[in-house]
C-alpha angles and dihedrals in degrees: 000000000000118000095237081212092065086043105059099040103060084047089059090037088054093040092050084046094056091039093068083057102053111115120234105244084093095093106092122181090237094063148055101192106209104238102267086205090219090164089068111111116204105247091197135359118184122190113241104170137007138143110133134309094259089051076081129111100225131199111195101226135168127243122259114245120273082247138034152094123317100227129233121063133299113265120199112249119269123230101239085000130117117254132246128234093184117123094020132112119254130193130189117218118190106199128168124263110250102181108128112263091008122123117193148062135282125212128208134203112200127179115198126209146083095296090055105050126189078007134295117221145133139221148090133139133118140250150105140234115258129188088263095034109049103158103071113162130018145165131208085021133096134272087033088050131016131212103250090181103262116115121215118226117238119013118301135204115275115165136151132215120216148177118276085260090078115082095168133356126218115233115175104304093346135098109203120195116218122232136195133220157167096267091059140081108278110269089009115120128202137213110198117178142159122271116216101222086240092033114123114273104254107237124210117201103065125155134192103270103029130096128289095205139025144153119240129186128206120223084237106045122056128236129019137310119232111215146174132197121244106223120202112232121198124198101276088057094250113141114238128227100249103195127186101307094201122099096040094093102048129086128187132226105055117140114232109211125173114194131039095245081064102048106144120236105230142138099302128034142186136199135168142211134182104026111095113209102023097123134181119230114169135335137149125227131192119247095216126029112241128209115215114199111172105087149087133230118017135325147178125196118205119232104179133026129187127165112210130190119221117184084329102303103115117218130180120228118204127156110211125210127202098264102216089050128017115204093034120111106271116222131247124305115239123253092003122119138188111282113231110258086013113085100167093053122082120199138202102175099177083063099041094240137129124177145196133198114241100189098278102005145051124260102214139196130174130184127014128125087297152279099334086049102050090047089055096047084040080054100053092036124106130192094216105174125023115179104196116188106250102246101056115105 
């Protein structure tokens, strides 16, 4: 068996390595992320439970929406003290990943209300979901967040997206059933459910033989974490192996460049005319296309990212490829719909994201001041070189 100690450290070690690495276009106007602390290493973790998976008592549940209300009742802000997000409304947005040379999904937690203005959310990340790795994405479970030691007050939002394999998923004494929708990734499923403040940290990772549940303690937090496993469930009601999910999403050999007098020449390329004021200022493109094969749903890989500034408001551009085979034409992105007057955009404001079809590819640009800006920079954006690899359809 796997020492769970071994296990988890070398996840948070890989995602604070990849953190570094993030580009910046992640900061978008319509979001304060809350810090993950993935460069935090476990100083001690001792097993405090264990036995197999069907040793659990089980309760069939349903998920919870992809959008709602946190139960519980609002509670004033606290000077020094952590905020609650009981009482407020969340939403759950899947967006593709568009950072050059990147293939998943993120995922984004966002509370709405006077306190979290203009939101307060967290998220991020990449992946997909893969025969052997079918949890991809999560939020309010480790690896994705870890306990720093400071308690939120009320219940909060915690949820996981997985690969169309995973039917429930186990989560303590619960049995949550997985659902799909029109807001995620074609043939990807979600399990979205309420964290106690002093419930055990849900844990992703878990293996057969390995304990269910364990207590863990951060170098910068006293005391002891309690935690329990997530365990992937298919049809027929057999838990799944859930290995690390980190590493799937990220893929090497993009060209960072910052100024326009820089940009790197690669496989992919962007320009832009009519539109005064629309400036790059930095991006990153690949210098071959890859094709990724081992996964299942749907997924897009990014060839090209720039990040441009228009009166202020900063936007990233991408344009996504289908990434099992590029030139073909890439399926829908989830959560985006026509724009009005506009037949050939497609629009997901709560995301911040608004899309056009290139021939075989999407056009794609996050962020601005909203739907009315990002048309008018799709508008002026042109996908100028395209390097295919020559056996793609």
């Amino acid at each position: 068996m796997n020492d769970p100690f071994d296990t988890l450290r070398a996840e948070l070690v890989q995602a604070a390595a990849r953190a570094e690495l993030a580009s910046p276009q992640r900061r978008w106007a319509w979001i304060r992320s809350r810090p993950h602390g993935v460069a935090v290493v476990l100083a001690a973790l001792v097993v405090c439970g264990g036995g197999a998976a069907a040793a659990v008592s089980l309760t069939a549940s349903p998920s919870q929406p992809l959008s709602g209300r946190v139960p519980g009742r609002v509670a004033p802000p606290r000077r020094m003290a952590p905020l609650s997000v009981a009482g407020h409304p969340y939403s759950i947005r899947v967006t593709p990943d568009l950072s050059a040379g990147s293939a998943g999904w993120a995922v984004w937690t966002a509370y709405e209300g006077p306190p979290y203005a203009p939101g307060l959310g967290g998220g991020g990340g990449g992946g997909y979901p893969t025969p052997t790795v079918p949890i991809f994405q999560g939020s309010g479970v480790v690896p994705w967040n870890i306990p720093t030691g400071a308690h939120v007050r009320g219940d909060s939002v915690g949820l996981v997206v997985t690969g169309p394999q995973v039917a429930a998923v186990r989560i303590g004494d619960l049995t949550i059933r997985t659902f799909t929708s029109a807001l995620l990734p074609g043939g990807d499923r979600a399990a979205v459910f309420f964290l106690a403040s002093r419930a055990p940290t849900p844990v992703v990772g878990w293996r057969p033989g390995q304990p269910i549940k364990f207590r863990m303690r951060l170098p910068a937090g006293p005391g002891f974490y309690a935690t329990t496993a997530v365990i992937p469930v298919d049809s027929a009601g057999h838990t799944l192996s859930s290995p690390s999910p980190f590493g799937s999403g990220y893929r090497r050999g993009a060209s960072f460049w910052q100024a326009p007098s820089a940009v790197t020449p690669g496989a992919c390329g962007l320009t832009q005319h009519g539109l005064p004021g629309l400036t790059p200022e930095w991006g990153s493109t690949i210098q071959h296309i890859p094709i990724v094969r081992n996964y299942v749903g749907e997924l897009f890989i990014s060839c090209v990212s720039t990040e441009y500034y228009l009166h202020g408001w900063p936007m990233t551009a991408a344009v996504l490829l289908d990434a099992r085979h590029p030139g073909a034409a890439p399926g829908p992105l989830p959560g985006a719909n026509p724009v009005t007057g506009h037949p050939d955009i497609v629009d997901f404001p709560s995301a911040s994201l608004s899309a056009r079809r290139v021939g075989n590819a999407w056009l794609v640009v996050q962020g601005g001041s909203g739907t009315t800006q990002r048309v008018q920079a799709l508008d002026a954006l042109h996908i100028n070189k395209l390097s295919l690899p020559a056996h793609t359809p």
